[in-house]
C-alpha positions in Angstrom: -35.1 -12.3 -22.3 -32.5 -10.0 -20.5 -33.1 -11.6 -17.5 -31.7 -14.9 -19.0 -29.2 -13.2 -20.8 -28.1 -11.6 -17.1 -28.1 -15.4 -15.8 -25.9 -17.1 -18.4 -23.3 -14.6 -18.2 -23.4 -15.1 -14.3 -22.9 -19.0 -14.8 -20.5 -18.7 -17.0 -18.6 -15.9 -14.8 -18.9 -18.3 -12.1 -17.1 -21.1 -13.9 -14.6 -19.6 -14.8 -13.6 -17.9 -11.6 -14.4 -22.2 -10.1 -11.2 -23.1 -12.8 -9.0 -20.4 -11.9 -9.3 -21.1 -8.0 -9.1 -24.3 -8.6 -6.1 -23.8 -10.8 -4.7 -21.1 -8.3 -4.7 -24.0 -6.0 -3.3 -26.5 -7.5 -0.3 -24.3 -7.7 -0.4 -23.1 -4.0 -0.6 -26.5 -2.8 2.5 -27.2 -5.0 4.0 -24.3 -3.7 3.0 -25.1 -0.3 4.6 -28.8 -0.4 7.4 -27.5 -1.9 9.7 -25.9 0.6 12.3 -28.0 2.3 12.9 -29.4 5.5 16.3 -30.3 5.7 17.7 -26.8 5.6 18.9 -25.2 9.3 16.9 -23.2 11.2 15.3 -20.2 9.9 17.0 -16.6 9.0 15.5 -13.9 10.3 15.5 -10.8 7.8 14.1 -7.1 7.2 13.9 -7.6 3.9 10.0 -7.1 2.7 8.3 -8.3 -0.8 7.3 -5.1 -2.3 3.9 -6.3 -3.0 2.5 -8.0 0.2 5.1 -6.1 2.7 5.3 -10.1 4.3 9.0 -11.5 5.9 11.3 -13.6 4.0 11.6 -16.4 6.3 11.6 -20.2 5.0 9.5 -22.9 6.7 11.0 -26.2 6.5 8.2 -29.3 5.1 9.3 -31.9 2.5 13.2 -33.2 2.7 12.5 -33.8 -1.4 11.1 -30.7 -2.6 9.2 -29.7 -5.2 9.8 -26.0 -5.7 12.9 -25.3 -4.3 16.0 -27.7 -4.9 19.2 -29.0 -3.3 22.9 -27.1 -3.1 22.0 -24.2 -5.1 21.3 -20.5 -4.1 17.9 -19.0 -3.3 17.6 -15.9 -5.7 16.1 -12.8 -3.7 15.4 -9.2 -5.9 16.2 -6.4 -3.4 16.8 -2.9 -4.8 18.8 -2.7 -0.9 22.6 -4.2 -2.5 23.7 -4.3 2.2 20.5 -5.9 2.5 20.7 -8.7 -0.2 24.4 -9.3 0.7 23.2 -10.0 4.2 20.6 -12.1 3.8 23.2 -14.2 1.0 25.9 -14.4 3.8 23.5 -15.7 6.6 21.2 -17.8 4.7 21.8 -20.9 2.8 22.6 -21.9 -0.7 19.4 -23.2 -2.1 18.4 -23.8 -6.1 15.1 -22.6 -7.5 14.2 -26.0 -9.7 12.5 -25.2 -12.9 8.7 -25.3 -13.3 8.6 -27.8 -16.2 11.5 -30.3 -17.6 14.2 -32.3 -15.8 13.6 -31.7 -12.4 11.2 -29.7 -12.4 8.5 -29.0 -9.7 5.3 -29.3 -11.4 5.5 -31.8 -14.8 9.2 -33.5 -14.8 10.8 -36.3 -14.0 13.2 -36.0 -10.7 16.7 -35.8 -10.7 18.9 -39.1 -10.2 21.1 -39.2 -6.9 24.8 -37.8 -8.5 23.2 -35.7 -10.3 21.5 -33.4 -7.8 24.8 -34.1 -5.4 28.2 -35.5 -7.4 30.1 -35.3 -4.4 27.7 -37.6 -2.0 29.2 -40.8 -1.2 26.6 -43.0 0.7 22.8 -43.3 1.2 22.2 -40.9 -2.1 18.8 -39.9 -2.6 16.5 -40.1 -6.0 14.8 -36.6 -6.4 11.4 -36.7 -6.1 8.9 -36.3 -9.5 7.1 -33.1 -10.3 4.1 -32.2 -8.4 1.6 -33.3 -11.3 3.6 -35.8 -13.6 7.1 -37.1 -13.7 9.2 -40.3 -12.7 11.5 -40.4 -9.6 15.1 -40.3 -10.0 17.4 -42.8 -8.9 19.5 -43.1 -5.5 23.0 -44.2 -5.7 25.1 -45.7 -2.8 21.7 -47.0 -0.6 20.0 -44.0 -1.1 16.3 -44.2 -1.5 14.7 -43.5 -5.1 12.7 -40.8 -5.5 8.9 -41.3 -5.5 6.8 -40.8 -9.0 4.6 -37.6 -9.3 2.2 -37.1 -6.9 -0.5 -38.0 -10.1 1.4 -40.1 -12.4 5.0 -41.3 -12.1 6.9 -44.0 -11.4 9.2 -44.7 -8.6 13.1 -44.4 -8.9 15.6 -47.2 -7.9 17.2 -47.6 -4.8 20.8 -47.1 -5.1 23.0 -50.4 -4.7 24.8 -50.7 -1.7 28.6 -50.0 -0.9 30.6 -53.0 -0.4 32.5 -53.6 3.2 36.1 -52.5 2.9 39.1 -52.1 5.5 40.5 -48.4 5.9 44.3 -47.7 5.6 44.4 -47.4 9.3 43.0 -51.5 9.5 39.2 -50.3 10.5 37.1 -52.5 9.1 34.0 -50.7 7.5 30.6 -52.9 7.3 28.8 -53.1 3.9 26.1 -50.7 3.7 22.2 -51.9 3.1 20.9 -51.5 -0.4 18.4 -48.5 -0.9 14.7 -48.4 -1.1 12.8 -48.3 -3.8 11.2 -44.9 -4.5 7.0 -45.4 -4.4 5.0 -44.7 -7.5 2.3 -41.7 -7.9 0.1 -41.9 -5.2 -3.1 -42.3 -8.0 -0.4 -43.9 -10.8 2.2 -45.5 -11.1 5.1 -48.5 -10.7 6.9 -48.2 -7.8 10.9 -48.5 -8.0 13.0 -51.9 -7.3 15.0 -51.8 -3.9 19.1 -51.2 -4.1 20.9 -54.9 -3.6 23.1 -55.0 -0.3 26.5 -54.3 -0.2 28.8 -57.2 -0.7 31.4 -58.4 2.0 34.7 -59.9 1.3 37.0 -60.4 4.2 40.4 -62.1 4.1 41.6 -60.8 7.1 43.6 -63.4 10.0 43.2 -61.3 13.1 42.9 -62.8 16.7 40.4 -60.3 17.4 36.9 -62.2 18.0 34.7 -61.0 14.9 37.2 -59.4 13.0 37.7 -61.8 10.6 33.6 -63.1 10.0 31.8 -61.1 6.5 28.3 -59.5 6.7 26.2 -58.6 3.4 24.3 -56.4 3.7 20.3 -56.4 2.9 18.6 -55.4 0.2 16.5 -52.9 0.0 12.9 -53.2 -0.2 10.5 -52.7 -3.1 8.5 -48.8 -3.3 4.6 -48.9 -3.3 2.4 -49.0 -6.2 0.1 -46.2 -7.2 -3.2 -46.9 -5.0 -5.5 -46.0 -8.5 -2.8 -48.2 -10.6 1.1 -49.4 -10.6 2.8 -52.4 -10.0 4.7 -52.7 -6.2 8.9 -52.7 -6.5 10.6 -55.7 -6.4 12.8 -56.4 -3.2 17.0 -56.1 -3.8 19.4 -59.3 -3.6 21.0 -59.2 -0.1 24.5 -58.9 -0.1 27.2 -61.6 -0.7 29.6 -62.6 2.3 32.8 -64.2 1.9 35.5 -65.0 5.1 38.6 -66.7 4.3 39.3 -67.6 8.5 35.5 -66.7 10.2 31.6 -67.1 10.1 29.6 -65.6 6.9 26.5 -64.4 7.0 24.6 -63.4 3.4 22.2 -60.7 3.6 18.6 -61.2 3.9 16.2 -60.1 0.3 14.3 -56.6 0.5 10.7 -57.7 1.1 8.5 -56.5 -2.2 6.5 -53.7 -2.3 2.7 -53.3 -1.7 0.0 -52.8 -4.8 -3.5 -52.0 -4.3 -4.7 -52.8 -7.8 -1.4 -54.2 -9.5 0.6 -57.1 -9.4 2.7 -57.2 -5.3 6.5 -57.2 -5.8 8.3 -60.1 -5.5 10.7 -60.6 -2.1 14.4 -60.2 -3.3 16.5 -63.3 -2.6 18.9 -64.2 0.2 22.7 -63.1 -0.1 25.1 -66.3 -0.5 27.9 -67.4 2.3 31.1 -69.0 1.9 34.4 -69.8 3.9 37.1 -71.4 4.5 37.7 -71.7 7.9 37.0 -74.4 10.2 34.2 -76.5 11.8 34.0 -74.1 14.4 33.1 -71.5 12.1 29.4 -71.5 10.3 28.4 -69.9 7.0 24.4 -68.6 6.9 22.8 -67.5 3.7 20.4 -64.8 3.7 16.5 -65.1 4.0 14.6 -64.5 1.1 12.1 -61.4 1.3 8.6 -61.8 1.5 6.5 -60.9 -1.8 4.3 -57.9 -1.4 0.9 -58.0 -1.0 -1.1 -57.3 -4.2 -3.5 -58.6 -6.7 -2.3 -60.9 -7.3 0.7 -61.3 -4.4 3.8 -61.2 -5.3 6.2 -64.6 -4.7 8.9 -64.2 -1.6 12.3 -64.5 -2.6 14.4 -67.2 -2.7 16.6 -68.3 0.4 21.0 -67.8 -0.1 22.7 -70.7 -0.4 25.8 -71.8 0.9 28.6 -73.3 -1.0 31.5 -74.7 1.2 32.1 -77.3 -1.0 36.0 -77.1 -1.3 36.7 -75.5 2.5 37.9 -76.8 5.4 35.0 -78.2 7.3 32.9 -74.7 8.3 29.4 -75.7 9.0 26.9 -74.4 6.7 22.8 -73.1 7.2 21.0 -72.0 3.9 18.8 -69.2 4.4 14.5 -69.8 4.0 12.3 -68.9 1.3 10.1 -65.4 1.8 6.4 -66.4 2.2 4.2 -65.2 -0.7 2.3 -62.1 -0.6 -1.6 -61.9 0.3 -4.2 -60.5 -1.7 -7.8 -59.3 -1.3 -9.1 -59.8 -5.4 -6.2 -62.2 -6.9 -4.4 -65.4 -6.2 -1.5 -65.3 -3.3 2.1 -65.2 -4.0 3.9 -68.3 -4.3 6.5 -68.8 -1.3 10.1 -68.3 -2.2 12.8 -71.4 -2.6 15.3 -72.5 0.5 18.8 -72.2 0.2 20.9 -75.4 -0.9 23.7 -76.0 1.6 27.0 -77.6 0.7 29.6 -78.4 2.9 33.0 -80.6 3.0 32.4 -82.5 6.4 30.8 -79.9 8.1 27.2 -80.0 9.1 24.7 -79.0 6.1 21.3 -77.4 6.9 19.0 -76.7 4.3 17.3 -73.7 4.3 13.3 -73.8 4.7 10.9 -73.0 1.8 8.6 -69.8 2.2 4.8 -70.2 2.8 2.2 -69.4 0.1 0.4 -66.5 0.3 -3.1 -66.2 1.6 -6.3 -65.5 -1.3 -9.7 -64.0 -0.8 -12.6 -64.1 -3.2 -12.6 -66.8 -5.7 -8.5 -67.0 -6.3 -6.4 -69.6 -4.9 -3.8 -69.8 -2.4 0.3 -69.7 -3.1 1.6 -72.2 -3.5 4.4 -72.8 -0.9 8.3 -73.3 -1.2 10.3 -76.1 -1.8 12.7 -76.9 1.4 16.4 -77.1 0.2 18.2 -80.0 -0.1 21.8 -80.6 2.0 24.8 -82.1 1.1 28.0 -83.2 3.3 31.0 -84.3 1.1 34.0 -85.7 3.7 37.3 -85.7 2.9 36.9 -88.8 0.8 33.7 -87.1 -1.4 33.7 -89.7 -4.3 33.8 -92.9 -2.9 32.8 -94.9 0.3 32.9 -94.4 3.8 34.0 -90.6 4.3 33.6 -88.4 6.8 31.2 -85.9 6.2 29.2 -84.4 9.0 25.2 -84.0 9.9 22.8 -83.6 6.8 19.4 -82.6 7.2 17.3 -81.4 4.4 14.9 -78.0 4.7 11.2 -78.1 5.4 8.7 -77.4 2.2 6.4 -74.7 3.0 2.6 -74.5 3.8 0.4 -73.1 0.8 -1.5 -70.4 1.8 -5.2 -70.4 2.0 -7.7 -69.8 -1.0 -10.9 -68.2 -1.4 -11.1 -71.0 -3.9 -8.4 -73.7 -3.5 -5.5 -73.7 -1.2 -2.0 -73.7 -2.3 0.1 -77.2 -2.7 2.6 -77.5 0.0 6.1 -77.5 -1.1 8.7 -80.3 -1.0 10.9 -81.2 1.8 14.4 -81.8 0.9 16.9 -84.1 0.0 19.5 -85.3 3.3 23.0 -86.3 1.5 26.1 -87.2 3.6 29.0 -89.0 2.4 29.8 -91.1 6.1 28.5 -89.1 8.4 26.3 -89.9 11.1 22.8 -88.7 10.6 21.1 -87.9 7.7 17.6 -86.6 7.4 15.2 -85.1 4.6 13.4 -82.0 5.1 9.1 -82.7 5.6 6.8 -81.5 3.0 4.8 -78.8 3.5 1.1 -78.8 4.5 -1.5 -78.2 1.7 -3.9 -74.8 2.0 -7.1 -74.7 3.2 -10.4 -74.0 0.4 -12.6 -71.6 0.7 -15.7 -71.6 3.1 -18.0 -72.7 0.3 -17.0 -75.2 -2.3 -13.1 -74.6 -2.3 -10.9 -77.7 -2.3 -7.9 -77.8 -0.2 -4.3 -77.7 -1.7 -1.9 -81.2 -1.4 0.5 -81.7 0.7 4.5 -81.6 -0.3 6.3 -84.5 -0.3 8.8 -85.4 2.3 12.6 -85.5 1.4 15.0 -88.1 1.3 18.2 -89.3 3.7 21.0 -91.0 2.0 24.5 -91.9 3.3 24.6 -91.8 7.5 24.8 -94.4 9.6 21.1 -93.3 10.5 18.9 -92.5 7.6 15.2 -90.9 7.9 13.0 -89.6 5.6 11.0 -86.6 5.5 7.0 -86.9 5.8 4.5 -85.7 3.0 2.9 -83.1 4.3 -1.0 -83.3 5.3 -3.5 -81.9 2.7 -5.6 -79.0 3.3 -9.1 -78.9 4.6 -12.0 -78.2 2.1 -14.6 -76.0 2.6 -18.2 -76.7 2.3 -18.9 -79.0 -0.5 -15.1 -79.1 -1.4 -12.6 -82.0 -1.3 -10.0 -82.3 0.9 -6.4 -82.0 -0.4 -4.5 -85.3 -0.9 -1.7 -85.7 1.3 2.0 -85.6 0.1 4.4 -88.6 0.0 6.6 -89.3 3.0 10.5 -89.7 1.6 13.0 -92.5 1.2 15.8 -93.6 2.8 19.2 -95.6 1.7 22.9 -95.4 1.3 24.2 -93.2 -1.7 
């Protein structure tokens, strides 16, 4: 009987010293991670822990720390007053952050941007989350947000971006790129949405090529989900551009984040353009991001449109849909809208619609974009026989493929000019192909109409996609019409 007795007090020994090296390191690990890497080289010192007898000399690891935090001072007990006062005059200022609570290291969610640096003015990061549990904080100015706990947490923001401006000296300073989105937990969590681009309004009549064209800026794209569970971040809006006497160019979408198990993020959509120069000047809208891959994918962002409606004869291109996000066990993103285009006798291009997103397993296929439709007033915009320019309409875009059925195809779009000399609608896009056994193809957009050139064609329907084994065919879109407006 004492023999047993011997061996369950040896189990139980045993277990318990399993937890507390287990629980020993947890925290060394944490502790480990924890110093920082964006400090300057390493200081050198005499001064000893009393304990161990080891150097006090940082190593530099994770620019987001756990342990030890930004702009603060690193607190050092030395009974040796020269000593401490020279190790505080060479080293630098850094912050112990708390164990537990806002900001802390091991459970806590990480600090937002301003408040772990009021003074920072551009590309602000989101502190990170505590080492077990916590949320990332948010970045400010394009800075990144922080990423959730390395368990559980969810992603911060990334910061918006900074608008373009002109110094007092005339230096023009480009808009700045909205920030990424922080990722979730790496076992749980959402990621964080991407920052939306900086926007760009210039009104400046220089004779200097370029100096008077606007940029947005992009958006920023979406953080990752957690690979155990968490939805990927959505992608930001790319940035606005605006030129009273030069080109525009919006700013493309932040592509959505990645999801192993949750839903994919969807593609942030394409800046706007507008201007009022000239025909020799062009106005661009942004591309839509693409969806992130998930399950199920998430749908790509919708192209910028371009709305030089009232100008003075600038040419216009609207930007294409994102194509839909892929994924292994759900259906595929849809693909993301072309930019409508709108000019007063300038040329009018549609932007393109995104392609649907491929499917594995027994989901189907995105579904993809409709193409944009374009429109060319002329001086004489509500009545006969104006002036407009060239109209052609944006292509629809394929659906993706299925492990079931494929994706529809999206529309082409509509061709409108008021007297111009060309019109043409955008071709639908081609239908998905089905799985390999039994899936049935996706139809086929229809094709867009012309209206209003001296030469009118229609877009064509877009071919259906091929069934698998046993499946059907998809049916095969309608081609467009044509005619005066």
């Amino acid at each position: 009987m004492s023999k047993h007795r011997t061996r369950g007090r040896q189990l139980a020994v045993k277990g318990y010293l399993a937890t507390g090296v287990s629980g020993a390191a947890l925290v060394g690990v944490g502790l480990l991670l924890s110093w920082p890497s964006d400090l300057p080289a390493p200081v050198t010192s005499d001064v000893r822990l009393a304990s161990t007898e080891s150097s006090l000399a940082p190593e530099g690891s994770d620019p987001n720390p756990w342990l030890i935090g930004q702009g603060g001072a690193l607190q050092v007990n030395s009974h040796n007053g020269a000593r401490s006062q020279t190790l505080s005059a060479a080293a630098p200022a850094i912050a112990l952050r708390p164990m537990i609570g806002p900001g802390g290291w091991l459970i806590g969610d990480g600090l937002d941007a301003l408040a772990l640096d009021p003074t920072c003015t551009v590309g602000c990061k989101g502190g990170n989350g505590g080492l077990l549990s916590g949320n990332g904080g948010d970045g400010a100015f394009g800075g990144a947000g922080g990423s959730g706990g390395f368990f559980f947490g969810n992603g911060g923001n990334g910061g918006q971006g900074v608008d373009a401006y002109t110094t007092t000296d005339g230096t023009r300073v480009a808009a700045v790129s909205g920030g990424v989105g922080g990722n979730g937990g790496f076992f749980f969590g959402d990621a964080g949405d991407g920052g939306n681009g900086g926007n760009d309004y210039n009104s400046s009549n220089s004779s200097t090529p370029g100096a008077n064209d606007a940029v947005g800026a992009s958006g920023g794209a979406g953080g990752r989900g957690g690979y155990l569970g968490g939805n990927g971040g959505n992608g930001g809006i790319g940035g606005l551009a605006d030129s009273v006497n030069g080109d525009a160019d919006g700013g493309d979408g932040g592509r959505g984040g990645s999801a192993s198990t949750g839903t994919g993020g969807t593609g942030g959509a394409g800046g706007s353009g507008s201007s009022d120069a000239d025909s020799t000047h062009t106005v661009t809208g942004g591309n839509g991001g693409a969806g992130g891959d998930g399950a199920p994918g998430g749908a790509g962002g919708n192209g910028g449109t371009v709305n030089n409606a009232f100008g003075n004869g600038a040419n216009g291109v609207g930007g294409s849909g994102g194509a839909g996000g892929s994924s292994s066990s759900g259906a595929g993103g849809a693909g993301g809208k072309g930019g409508f285009v709108a000019t007063d006798e300038g040329d009018a291009t549609g932007g393109a619609g995104g392609a649907g997103g491929r499917a594995n397993g027994s989901a189907t296929g995105g579904d993809g974009g409709d193409g944009a439709s374009a429109s060319s007033a002329g001086d004489n915009r509500f009545g006969e026989d104006g002036n407009g320019g060239i109209a052609v309409g944006g292509a629809g875009g394929a659906g993706g493929s299925g492990g079931a059925s494929g994706g529809d195809g999206g529309d082409g779009g509509t061709a409108d000019t008021d007297g111009g000399p060309a019109a043409s609608g955008g071709d639908g896009g081609g239908g998905g192909a089905g799985g390999f056994v039994g899936g049935d193809g996706g139809s086929g957009g229809d094709g867009g109409g012309a209206l209003g050139g001296d030469t009118n064609t229609p877009g064509d329907g877009g071919s259906g996609g091929s069934g698998g084994l046993g499946g059907s065919d998809g049916d095969s879109g309608s081609d467009g019409t044509s005619g005066a407006d």
